[in-house]
PDBQT receptor file of N, H, CA, C and O in Angstrom, charges set to zero:
ATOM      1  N   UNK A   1      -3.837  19.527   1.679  1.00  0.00    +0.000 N 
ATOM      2  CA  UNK A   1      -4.262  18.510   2.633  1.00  0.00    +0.000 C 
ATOM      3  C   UNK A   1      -3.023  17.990   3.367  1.00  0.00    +0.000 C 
ATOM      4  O   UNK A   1      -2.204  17.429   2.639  1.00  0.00    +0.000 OA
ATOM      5  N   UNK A   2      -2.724  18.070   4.695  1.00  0.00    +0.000 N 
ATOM      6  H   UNK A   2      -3.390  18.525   5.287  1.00  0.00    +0.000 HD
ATOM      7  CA  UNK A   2      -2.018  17.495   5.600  1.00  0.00    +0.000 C 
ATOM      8  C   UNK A   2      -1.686  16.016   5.286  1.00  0.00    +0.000 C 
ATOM      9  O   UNK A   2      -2.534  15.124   5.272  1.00  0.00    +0.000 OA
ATOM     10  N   UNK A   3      -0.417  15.852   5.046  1.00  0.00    +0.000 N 
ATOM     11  H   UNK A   3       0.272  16.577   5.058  1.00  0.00    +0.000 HD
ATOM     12  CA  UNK A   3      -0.104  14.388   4.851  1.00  0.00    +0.000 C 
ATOM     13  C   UNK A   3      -0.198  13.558   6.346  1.00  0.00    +0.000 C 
ATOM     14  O   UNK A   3       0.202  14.162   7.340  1.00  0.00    +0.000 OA
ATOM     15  N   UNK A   4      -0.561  12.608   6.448  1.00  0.00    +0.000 N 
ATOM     16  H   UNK A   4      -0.887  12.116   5.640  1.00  0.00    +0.000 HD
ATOM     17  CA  UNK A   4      -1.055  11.802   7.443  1.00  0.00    +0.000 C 
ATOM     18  C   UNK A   4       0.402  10.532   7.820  1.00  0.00    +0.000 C 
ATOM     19  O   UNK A   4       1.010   9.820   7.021  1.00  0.00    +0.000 OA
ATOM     20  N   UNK A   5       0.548  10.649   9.129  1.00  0.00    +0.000 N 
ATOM     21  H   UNK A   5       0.055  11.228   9.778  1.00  0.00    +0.000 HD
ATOM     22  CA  UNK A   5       1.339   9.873   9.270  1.00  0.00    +0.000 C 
ATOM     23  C   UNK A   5       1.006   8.425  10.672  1.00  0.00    +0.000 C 
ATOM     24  O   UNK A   5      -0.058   8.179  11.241  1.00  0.00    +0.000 OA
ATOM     25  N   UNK A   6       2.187   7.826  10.819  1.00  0.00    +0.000 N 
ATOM     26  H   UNK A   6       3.051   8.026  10.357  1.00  0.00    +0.000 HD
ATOM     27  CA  UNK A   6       1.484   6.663  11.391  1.00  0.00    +0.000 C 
ATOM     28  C   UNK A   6       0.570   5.405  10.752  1.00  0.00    +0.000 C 
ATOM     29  O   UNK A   6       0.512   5.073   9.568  1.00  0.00    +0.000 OA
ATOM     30  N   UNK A   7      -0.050   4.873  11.775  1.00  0.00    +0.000 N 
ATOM     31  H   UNK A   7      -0.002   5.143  12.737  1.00  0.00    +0.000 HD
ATOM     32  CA  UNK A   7      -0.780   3.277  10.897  1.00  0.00    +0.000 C 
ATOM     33  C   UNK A   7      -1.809   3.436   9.762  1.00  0.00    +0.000 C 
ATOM     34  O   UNK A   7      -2.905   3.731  10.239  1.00  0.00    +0.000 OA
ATOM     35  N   UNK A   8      -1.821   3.350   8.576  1.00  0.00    +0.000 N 
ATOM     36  H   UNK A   8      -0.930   3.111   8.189  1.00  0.00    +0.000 HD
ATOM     37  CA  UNK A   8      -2.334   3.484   7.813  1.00  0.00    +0.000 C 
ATOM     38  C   UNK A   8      -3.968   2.816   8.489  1.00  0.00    +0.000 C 
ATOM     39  O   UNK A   8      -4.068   2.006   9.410  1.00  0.00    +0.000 OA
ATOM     40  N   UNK A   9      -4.905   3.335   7.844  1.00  0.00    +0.000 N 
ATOM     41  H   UNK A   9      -4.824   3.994   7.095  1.00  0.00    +0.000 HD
ATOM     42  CA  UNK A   9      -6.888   3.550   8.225  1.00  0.00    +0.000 C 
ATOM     43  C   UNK A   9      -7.356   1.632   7.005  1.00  0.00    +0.000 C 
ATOM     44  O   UNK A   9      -6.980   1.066   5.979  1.00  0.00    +0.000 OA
ATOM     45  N   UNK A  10      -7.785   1.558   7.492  1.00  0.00    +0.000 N 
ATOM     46  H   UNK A  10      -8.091   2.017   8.325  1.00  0.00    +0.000 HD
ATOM     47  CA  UNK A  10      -8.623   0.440   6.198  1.00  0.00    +0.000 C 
ATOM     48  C   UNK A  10      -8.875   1.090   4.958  1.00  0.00    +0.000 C 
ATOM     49  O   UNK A  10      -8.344   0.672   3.928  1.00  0.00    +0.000 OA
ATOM     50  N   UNK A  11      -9.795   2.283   4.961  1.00  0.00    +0.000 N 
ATOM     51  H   UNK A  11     -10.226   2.622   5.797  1.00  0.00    +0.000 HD
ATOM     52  CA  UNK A  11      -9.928   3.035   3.410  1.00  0.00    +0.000 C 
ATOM     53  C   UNK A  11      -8.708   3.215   2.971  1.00  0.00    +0.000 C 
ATOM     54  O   UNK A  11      -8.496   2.903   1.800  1.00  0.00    +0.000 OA
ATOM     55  N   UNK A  12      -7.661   3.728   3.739  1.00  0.00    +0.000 N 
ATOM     56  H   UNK A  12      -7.834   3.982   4.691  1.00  0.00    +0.000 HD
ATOM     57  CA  UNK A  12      -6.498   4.143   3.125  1.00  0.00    +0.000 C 
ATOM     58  C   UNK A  12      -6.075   3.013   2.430  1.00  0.00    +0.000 C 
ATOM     59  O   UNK A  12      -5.835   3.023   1.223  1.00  0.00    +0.000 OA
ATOM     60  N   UNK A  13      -5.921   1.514   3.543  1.00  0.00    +0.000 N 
ATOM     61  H   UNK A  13      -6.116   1.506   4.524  1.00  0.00    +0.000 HD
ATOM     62  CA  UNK A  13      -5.106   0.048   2.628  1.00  0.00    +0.000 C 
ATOM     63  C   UNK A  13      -6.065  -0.093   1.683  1.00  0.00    +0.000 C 
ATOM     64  O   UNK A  13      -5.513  -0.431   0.636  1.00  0.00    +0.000 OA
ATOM     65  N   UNK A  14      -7.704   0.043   1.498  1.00  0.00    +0.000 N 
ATOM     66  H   UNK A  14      -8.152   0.318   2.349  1.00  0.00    +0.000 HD
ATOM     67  CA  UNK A  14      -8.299  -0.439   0.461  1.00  0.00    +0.000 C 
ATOM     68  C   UNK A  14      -8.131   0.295  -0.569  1.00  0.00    +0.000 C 
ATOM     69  O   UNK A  14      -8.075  -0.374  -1.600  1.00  0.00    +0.000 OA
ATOM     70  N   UNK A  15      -8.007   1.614  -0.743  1.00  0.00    +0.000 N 
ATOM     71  H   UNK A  15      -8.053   2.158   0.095  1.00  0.00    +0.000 HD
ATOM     72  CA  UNK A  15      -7.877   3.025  -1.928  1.00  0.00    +0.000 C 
ATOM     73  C   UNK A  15      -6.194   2.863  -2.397  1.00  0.00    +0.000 C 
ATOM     74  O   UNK A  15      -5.665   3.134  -3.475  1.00  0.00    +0.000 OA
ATOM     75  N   UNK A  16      -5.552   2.266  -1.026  1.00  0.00    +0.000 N 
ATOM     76  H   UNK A  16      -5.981   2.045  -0.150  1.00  0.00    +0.000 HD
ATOM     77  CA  UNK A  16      -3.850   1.361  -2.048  1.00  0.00    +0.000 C 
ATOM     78  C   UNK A  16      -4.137   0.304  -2.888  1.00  0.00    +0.000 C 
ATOM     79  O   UNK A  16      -3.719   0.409  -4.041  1.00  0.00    +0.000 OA
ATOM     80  N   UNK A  17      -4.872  -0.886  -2.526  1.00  0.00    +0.000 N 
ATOM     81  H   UNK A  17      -5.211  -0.971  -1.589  1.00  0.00    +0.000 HD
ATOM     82  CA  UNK A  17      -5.318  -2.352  -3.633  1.00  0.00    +0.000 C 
ATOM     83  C   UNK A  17      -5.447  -1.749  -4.318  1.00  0.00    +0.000 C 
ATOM     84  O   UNK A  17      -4.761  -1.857  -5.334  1.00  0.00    +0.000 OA
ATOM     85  N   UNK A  18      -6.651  -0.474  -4.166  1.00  0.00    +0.000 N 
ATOM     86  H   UNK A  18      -7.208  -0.387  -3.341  1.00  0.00    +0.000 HD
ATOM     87  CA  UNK A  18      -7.097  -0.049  -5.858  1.00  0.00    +0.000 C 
ATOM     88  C   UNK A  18      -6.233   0.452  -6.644  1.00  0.00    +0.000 C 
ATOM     89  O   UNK A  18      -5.782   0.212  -7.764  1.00  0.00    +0.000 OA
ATOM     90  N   UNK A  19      -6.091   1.211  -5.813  1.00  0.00    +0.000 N 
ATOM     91  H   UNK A  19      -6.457   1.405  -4.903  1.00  0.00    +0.000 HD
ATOM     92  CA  UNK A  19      -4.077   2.610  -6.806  1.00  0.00    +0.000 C 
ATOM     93  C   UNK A  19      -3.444   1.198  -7.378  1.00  0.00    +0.000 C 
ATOM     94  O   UNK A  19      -3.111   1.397  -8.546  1.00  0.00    +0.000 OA
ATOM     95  N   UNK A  20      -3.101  -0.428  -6.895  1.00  0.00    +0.000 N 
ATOM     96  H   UNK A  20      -3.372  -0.590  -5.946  1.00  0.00    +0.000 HD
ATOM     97  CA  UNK A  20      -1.780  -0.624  -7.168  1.00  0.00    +0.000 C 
ATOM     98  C   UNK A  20      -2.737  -1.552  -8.392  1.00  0.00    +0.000 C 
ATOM     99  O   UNK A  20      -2.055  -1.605  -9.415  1.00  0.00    +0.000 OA
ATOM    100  N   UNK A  21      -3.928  -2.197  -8.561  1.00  0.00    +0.000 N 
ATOM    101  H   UNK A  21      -4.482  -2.154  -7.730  1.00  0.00    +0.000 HD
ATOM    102  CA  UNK A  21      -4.362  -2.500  -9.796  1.00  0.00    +0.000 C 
ATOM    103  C   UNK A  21      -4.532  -1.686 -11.154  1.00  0.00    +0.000 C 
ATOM    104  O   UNK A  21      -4.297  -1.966 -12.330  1.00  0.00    +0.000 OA
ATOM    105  N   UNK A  22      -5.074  -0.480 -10.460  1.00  0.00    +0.000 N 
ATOM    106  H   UNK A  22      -5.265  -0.252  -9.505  1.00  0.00    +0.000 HD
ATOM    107  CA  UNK A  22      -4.784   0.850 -11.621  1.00  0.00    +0.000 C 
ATOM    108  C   UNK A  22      -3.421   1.190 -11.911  1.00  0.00    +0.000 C 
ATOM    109  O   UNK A  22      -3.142   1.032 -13.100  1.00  0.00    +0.000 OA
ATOM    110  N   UNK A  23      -2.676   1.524 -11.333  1.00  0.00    +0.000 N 
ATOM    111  H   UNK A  23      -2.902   1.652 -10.368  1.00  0.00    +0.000 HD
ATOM    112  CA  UNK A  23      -1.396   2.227 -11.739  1.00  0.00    +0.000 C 
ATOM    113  C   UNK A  23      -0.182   1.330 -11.388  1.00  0.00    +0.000 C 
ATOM    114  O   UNK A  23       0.960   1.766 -11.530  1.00  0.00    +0.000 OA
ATOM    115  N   UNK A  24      -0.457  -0.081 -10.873  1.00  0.00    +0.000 N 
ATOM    116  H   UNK A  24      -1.385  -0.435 -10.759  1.00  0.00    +0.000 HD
ATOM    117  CA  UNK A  24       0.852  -0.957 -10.805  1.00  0.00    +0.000 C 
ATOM    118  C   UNK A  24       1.613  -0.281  -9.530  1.00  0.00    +0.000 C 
ATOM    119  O   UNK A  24       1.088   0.264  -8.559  1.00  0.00    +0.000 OA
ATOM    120  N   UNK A  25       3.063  -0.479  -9.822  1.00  0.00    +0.000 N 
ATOM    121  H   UNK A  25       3.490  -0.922 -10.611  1.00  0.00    +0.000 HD
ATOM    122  CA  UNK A  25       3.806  -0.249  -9.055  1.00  0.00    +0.000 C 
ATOM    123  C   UNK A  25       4.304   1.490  -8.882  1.00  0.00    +0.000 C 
ATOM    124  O   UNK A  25       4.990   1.792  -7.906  1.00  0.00    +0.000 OA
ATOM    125  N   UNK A  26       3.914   2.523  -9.865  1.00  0.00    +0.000 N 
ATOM    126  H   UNK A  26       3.357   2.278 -10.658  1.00  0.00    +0.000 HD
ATOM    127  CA  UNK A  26       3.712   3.951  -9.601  1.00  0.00    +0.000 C 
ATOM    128  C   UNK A  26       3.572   4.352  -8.447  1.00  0.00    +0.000 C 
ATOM    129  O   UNK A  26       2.621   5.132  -8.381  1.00  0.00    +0.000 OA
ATOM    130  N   UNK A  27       4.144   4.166  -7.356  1.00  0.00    +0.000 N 
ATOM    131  H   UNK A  27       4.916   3.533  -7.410  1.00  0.00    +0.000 HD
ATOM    132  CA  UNK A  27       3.888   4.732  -6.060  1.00  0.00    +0.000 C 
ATOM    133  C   UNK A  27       3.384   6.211  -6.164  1.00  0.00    +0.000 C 
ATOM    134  O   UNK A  27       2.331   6.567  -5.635  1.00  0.00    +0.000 OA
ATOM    135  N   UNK A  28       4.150   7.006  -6.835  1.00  0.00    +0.000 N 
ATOM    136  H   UNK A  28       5.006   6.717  -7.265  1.00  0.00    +0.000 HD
ATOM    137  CA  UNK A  28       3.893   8.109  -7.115  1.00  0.00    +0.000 C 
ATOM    138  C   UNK A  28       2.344   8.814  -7.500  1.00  0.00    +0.000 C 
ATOM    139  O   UNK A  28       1.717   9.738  -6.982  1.00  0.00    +0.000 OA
ATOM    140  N   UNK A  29       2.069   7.932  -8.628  1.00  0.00    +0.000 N 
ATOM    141  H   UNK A  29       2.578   7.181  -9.048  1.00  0.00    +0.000 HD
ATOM    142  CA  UNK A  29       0.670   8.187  -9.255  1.00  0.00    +0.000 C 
ATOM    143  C   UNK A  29      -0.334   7.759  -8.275  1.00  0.00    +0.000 C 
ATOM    144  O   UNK A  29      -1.398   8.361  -8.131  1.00  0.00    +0.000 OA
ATOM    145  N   UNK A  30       0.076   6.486  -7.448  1.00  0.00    +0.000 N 
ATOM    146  H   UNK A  30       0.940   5.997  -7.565  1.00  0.00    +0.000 HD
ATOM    147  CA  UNK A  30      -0.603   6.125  -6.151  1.00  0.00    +0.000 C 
ATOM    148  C   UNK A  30      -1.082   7.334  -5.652  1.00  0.00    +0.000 C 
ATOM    149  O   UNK A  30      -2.112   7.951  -5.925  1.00  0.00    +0.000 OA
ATOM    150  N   UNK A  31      -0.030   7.614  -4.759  1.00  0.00    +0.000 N 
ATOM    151  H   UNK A  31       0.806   7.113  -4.538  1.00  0.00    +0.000 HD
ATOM    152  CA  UNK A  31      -0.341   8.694  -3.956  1.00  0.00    +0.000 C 
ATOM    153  C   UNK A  31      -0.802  10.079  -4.552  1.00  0.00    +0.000 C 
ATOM    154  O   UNK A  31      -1.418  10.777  -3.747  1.00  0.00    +0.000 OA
ATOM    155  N   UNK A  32      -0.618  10.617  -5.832  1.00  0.00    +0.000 N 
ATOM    156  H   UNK A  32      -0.118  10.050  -6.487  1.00  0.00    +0.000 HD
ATOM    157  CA  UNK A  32      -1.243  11.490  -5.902  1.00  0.00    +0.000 C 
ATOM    158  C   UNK A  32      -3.041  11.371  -6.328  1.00  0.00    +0.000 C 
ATOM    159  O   UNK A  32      -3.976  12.046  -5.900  1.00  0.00    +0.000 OA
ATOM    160  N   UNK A  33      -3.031  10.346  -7.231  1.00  0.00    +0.000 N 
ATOM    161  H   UNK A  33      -2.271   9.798  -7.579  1.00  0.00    +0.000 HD
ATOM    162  CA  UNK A  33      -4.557  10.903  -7.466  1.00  0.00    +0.000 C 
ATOM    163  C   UNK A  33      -5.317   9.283  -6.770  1.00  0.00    +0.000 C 
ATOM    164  O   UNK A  33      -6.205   8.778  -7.457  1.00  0.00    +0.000 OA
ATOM    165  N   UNK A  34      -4.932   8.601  -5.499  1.00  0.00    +0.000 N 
ATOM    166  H   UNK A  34      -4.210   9.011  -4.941  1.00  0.00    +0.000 HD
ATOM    167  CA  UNK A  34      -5.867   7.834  -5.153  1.00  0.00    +0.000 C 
ATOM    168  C   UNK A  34      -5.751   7.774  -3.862  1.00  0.00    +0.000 C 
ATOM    169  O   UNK A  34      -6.784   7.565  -3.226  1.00  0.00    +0.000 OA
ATOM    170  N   UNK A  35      -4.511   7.935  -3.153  1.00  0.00    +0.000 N 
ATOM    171  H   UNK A  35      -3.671   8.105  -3.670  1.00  0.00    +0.000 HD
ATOM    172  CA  UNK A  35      -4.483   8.251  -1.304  1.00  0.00    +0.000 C 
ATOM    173  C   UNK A  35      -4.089   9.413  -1.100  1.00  0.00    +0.000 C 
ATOM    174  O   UNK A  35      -3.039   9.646  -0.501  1.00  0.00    +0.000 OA
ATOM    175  N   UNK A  36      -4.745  10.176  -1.491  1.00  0.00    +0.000 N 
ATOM    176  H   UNK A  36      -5.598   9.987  -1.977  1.00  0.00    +0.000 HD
ATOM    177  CA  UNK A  36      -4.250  11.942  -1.295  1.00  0.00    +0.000 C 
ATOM    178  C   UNK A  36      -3.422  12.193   0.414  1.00  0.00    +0.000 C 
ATOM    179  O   UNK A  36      -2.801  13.178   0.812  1.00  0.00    +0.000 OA
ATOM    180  N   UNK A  37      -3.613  11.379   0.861  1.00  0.00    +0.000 N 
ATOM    181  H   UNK A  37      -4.117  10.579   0.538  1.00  0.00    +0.000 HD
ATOM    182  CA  UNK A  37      -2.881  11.528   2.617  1.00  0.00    +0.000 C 
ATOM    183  C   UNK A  37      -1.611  11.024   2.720  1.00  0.00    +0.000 C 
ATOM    184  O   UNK A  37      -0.964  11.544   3.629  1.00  0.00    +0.000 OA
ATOM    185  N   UNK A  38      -0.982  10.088   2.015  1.00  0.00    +0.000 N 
ATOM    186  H   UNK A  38      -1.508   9.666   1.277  1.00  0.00    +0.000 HD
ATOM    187  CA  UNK A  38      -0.120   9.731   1.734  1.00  0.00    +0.000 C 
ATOM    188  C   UNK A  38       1.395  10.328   0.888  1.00  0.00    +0.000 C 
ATOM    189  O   UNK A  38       1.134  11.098  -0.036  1.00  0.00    +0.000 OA
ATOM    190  N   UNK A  39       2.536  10.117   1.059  1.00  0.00    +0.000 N 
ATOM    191  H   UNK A  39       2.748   9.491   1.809  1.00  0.00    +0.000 HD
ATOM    192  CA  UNK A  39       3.700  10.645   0.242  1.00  0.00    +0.000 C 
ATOM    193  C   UNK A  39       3.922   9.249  -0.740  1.00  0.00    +0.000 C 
ATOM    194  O   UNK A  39       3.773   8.081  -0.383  1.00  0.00    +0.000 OA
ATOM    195  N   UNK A  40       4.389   9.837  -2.303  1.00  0.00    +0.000 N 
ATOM    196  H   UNK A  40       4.510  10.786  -2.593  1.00  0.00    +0.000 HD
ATOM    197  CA  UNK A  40       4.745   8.507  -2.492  1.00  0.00    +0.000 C 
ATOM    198  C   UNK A  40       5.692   7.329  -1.912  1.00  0.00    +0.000 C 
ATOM    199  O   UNK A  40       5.646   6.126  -2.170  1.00  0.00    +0.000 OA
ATOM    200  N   UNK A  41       6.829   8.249  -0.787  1.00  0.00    +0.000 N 
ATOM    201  H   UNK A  41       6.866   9.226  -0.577  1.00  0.00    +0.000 HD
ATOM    202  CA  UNK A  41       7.541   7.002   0.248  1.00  0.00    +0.000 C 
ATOM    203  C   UNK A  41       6.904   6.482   0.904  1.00  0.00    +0.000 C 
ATOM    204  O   UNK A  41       7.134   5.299   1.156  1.00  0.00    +0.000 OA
ATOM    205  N   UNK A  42       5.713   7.221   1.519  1.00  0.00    +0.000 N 
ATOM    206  H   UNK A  42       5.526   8.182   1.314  1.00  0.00    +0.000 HD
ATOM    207  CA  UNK A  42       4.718   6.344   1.940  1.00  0.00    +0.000 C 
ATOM    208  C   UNK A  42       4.072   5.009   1.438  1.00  0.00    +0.000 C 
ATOM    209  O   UNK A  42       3.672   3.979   1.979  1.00  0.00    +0.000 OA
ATOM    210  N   UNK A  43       4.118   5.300   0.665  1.00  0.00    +0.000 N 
ATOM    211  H   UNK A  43       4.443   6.137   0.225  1.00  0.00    +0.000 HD
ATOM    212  CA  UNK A  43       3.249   4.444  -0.334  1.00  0.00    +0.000 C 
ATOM    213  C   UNK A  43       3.907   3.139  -0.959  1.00  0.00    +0.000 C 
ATOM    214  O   UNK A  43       3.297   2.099  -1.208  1.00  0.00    +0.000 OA
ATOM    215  N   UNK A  44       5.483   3.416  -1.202  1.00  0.00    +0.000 N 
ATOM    216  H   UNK A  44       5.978   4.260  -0.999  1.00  0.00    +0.000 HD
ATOM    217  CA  UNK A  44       5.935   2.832  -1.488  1.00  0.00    +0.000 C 
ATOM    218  C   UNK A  44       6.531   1.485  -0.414  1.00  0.00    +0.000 C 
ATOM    219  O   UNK A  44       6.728   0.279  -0.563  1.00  0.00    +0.000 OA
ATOM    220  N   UNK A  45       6.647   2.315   0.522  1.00  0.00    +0.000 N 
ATOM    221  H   UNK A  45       6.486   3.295   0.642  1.00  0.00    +0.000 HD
ATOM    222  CA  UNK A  45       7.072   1.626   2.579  1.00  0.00    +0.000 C 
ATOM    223  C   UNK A  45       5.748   0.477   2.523  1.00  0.00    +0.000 C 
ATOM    224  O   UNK A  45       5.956  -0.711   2.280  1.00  0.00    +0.000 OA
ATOM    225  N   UNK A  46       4.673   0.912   2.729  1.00  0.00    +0.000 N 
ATOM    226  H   UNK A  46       4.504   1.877   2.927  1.00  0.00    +0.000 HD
ATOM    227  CA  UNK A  46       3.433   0.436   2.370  1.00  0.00    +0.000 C 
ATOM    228  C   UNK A  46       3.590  -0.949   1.837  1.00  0.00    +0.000 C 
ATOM    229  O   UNK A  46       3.605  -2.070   2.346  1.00  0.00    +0.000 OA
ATOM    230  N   UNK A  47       3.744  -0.292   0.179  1.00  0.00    +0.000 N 
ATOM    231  H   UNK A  47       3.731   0.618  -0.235  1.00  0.00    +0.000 HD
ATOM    232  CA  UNK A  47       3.576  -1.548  -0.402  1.00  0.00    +0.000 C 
ATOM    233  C   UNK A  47       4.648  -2.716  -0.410  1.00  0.00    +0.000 C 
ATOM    234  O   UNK A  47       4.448  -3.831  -0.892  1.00  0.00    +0.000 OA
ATOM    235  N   UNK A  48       5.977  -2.229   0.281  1.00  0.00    +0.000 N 
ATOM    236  H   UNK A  48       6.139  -1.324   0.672  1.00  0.00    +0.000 HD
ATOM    237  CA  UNK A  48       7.106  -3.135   0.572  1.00  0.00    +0.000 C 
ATOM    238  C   UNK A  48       6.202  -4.029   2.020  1.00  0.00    +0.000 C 
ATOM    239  O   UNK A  48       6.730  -5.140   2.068  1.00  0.00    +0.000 OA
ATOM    240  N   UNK A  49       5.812  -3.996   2.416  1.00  0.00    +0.000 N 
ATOM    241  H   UNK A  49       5.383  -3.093   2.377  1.00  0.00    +0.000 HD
ATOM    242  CA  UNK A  49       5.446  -4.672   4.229  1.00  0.00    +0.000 C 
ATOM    243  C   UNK A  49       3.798  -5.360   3.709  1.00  0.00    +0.000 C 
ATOM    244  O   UNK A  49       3.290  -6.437   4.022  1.00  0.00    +0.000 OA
ATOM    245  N   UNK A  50       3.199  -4.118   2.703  1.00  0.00    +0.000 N 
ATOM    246  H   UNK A  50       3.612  -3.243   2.449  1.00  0.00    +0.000 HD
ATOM    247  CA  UNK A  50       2.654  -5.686   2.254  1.00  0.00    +0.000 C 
ATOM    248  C   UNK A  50       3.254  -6.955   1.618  1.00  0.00    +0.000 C 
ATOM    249  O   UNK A  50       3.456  -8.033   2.178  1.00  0.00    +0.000 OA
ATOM    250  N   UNK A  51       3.484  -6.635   0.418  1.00  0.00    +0.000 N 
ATOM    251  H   UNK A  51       3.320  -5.759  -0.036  1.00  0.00    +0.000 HD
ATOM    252  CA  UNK A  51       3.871  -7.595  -0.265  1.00  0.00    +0.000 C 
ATOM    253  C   UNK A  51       4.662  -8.793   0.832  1.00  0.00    +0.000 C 
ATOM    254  O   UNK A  51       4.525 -10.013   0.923  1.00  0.00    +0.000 OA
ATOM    255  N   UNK A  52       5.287  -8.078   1.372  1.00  0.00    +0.000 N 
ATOM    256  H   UNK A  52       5.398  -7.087   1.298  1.00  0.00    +0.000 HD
ATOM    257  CA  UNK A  52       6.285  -9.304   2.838  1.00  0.00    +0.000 C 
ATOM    258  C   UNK A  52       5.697 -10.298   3.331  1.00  0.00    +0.000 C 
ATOM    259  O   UNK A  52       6.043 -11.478   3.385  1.00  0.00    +0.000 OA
ATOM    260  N   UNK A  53       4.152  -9.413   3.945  1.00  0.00    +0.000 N 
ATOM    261  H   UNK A  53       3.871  -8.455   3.901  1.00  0.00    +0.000 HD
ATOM    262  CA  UNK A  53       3.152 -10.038   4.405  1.00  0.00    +0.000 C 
ATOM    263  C   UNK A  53       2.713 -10.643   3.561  1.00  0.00    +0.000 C 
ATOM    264  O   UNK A  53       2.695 -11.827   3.898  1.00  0.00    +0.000 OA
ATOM    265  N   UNK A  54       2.117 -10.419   2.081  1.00  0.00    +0.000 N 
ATOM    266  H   UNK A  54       2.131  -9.457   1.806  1.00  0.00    +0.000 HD
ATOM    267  CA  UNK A  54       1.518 -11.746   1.355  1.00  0.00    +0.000 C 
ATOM    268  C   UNK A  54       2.696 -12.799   1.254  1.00  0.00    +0.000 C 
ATOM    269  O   UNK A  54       2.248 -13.946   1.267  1.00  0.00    +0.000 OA
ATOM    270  N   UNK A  55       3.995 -12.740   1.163  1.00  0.00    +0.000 N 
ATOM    271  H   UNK A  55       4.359 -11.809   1.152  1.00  0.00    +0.000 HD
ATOM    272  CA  UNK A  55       4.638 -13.439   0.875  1.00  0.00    +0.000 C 
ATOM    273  C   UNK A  55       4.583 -14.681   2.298  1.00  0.00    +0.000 C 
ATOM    274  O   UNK A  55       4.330 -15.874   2.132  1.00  0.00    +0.000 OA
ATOM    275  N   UNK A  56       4.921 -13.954   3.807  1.00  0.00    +0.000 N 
ATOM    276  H   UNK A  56       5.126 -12.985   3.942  1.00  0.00    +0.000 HD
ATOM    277  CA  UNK A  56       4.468 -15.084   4.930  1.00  0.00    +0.000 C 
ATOM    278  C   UNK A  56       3.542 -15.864   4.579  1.00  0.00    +0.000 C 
ATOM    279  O   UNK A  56       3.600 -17.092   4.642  1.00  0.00    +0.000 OA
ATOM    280  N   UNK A  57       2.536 -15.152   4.148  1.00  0.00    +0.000 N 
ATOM    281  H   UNK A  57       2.489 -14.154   4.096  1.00  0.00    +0.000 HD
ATOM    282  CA  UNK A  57       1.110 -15.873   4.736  1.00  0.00    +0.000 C 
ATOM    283  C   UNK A  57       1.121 -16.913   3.216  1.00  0.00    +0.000 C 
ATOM    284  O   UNK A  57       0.303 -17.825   3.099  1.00  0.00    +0.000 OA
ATOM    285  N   UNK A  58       2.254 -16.582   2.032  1.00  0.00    +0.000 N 
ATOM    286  H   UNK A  58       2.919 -15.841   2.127  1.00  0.00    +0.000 HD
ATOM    287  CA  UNK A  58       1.824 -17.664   1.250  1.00  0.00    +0.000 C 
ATOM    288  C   UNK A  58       2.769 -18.650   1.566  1.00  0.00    +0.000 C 
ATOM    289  O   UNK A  58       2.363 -19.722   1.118  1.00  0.00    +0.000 OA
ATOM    290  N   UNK A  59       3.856 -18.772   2.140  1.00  0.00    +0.000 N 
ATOM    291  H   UNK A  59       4.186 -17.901   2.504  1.00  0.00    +0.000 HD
ATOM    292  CA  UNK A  59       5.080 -19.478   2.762  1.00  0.00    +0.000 C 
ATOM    293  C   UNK A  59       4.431 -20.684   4.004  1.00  0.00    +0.000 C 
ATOM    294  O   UNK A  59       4.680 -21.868   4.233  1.00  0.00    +0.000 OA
ATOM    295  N   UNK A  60       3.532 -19.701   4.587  1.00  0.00    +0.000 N 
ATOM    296  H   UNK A  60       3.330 -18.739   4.401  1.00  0.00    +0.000 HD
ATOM    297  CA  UNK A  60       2.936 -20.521   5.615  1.00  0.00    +0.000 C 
ATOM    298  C   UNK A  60       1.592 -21.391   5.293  1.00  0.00    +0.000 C 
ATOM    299  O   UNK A  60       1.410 -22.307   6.096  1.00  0.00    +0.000 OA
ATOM    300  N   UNK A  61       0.697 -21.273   4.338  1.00  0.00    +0.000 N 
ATOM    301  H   UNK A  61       0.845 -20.530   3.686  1.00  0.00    +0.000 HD
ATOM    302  CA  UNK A  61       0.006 -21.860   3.649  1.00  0.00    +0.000 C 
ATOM    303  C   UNK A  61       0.583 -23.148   3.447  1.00  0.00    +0.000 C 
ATOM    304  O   UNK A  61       0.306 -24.256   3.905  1.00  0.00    +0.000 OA
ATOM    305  N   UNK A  62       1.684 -22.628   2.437  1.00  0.00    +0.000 N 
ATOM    306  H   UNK A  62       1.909 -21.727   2.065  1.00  0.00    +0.000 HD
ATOM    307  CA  UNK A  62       2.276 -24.203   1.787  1.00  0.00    +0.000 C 
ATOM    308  C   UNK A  62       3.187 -24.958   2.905  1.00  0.00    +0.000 C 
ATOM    309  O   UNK A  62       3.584 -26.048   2.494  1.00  0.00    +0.000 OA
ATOM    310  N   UNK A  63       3.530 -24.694   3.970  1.00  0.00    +0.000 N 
ATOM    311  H   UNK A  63       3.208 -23.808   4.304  1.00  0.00    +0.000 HD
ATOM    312  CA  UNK A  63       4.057 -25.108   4.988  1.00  0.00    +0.000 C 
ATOM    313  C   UNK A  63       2.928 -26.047   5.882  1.00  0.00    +0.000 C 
ATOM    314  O   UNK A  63       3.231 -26.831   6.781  1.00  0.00    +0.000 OA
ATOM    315  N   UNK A  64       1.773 -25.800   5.468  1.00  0.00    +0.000 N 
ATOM    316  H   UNK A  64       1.526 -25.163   4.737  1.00  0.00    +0.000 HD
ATOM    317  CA  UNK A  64       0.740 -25.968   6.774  1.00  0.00    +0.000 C 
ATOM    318  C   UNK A  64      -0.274 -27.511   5.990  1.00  0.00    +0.000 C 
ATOM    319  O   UNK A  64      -1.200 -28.024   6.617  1.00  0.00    +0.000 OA
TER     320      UNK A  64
C-alpha cells in the first residue's frame, strides 16, 4: 500500500487517537497495524503538532 503523504484525512487523525490509546507512544506499532498509510515518522511528526495543539488550546483555556 502506497504511503500517503500531505494533510492527514479525519479517519486517519481518528485511527491515530485510537493507535495512541492502544499502543501509547509506539509510533511504530501505530503505523503498522492501525494507519497502514502512514510511516512511523509520520506518525510520530503527527503526534508532536498534536500534542502542541492540545497544549495551546489548554494554555488558552486557562488564560480565558
Amino acid at each position: 500500500m502506497p504511503m500517503a503523504t500531505g494533510r492527514w484525512t479525519a479517519s486517519e487523525h481518528e485511527r491515530f487517537l485510537s493507535g495512541l490509546k492502544t499502543h501509547g507512544r509506539q509510533w511504530k506499532a501505530i503505523a503498522e497495524s492501525v494507519i497502514k498509510t502512514r510511516t512511523p515518522d509520520q506518525v510520530r511528526i503527527h503526534a508532536q503538532k498534536y500534542f502542541s495543539r492540545q497544549a495551546k488550546d489548554s494554555a488558552r483555556k486557562k488564560g480565558a
